[in-house]
Wavefront OBJ file of the C-alpha trace (Angstrom):
o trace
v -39.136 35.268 17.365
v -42.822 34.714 17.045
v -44.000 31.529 15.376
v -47.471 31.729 13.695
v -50.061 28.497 14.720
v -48.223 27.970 18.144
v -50.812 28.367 20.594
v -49.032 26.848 23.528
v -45.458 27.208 24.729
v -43.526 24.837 27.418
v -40.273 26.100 29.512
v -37.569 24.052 29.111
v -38.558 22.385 32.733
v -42.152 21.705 31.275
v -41.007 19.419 28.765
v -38.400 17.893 31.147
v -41.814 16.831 32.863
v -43.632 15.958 29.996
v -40.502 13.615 28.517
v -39.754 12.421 31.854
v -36.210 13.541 31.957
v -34.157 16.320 33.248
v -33.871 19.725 32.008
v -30.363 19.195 30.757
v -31.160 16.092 29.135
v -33.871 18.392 27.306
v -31.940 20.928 26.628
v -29.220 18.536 24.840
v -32.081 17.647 23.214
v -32.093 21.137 21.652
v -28.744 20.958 21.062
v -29.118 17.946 19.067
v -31.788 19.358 17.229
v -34.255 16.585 18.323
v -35.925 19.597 19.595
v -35.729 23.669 19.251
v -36.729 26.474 21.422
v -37.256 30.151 20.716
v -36.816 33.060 22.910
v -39.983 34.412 24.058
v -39.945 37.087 26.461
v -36.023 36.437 26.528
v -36.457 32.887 27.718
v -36.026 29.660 25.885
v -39.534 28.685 25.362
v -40.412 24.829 23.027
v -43.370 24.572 20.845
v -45.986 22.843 23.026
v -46.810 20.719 19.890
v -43.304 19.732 19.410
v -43.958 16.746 22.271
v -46.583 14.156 20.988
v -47.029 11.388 23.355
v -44.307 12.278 25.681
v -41.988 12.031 22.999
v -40.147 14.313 21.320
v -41.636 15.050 17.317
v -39.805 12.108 15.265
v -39.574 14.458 11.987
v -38.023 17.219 13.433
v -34.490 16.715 13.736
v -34.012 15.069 10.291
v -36.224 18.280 8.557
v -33.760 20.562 10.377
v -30.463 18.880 9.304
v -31.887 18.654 5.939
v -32.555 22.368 6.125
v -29.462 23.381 7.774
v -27.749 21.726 4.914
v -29.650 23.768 2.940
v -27.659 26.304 4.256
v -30.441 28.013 6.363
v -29.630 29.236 9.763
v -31.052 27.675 12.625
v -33.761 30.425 13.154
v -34.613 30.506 9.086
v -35.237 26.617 9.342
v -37.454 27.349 12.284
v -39.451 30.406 10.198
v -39.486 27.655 7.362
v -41.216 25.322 8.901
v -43.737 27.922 10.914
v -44.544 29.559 7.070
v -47.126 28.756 4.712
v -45.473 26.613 1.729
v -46.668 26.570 -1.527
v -45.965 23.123 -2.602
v -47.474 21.607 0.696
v -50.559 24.007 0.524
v -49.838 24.619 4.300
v -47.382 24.850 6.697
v -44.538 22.403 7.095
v -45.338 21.877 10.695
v -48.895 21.351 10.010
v -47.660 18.634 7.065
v -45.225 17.111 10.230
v -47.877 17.177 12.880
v -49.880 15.135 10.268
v -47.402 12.209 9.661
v -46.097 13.700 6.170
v -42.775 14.406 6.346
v -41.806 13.202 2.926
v -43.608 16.112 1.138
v -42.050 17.918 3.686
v -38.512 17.108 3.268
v -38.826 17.454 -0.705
v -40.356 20.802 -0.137
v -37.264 21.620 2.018
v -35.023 20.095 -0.686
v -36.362 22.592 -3.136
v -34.395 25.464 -1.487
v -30.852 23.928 -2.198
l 1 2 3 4 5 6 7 8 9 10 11 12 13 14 15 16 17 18 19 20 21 22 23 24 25 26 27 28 29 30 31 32 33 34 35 36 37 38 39 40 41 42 43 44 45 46 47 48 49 50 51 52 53 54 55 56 57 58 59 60 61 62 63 64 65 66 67 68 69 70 71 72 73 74 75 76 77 78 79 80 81 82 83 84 85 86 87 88 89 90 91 92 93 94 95 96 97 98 99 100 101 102 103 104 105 106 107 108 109 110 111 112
């Protein structure tokens, strides 16, 4: 999967470093949707932008659940929040990155 506007990539032992915790903490992480990778070049890779501050992006996990429950597959959510939205007049992840999650999430809400 290719995500448009990611510029930067980490390995799953990157962000360990970055967080300051082990790579199966991080990948738990993933699990628990605090975070998500992709496969690039058949390897889990995270969206360098995903870690602000050495801490994981607060308004990710919640937008996922709320788009999971919209019945999206993991990798649609992911392509949701990577594509241009019409209500937001960008991308989601541009809106998150931002601080705005609440357009965000009613965006989301719009597909169930």
């Amino acid at each position: 999967m290719s995500l448009p506007g990611v510029d930067s990539w980490l390995t799953i032992d990157e962000a360990a470093e970055q967080l300051g915790i082990s790579a199966s903490k991080v990948r738990r992480l993933i699990e628990e949707h605090v975070l998500f990778s992709v496969r690039v070049d058949k390897q889990p890779m995270i969206p360098a932008h995903l870690i602000q501050n050495g801490e994981p992006l607060a308004s990710i996990r919640g937008t996922l659940f709320l788009l999971l429950d919209c019945s999206l597959t993991l990798d649609e959510a992911i392509e949701w929040i990577y594509t241009e939205n019409e209500h937001l007049g960008r991308t989601p992840i541009a809106a998150l990155l931002e601080g705005h999650k609440a357009p965000v999430r009613r965006a989301a809400q719009s597909l169930g």
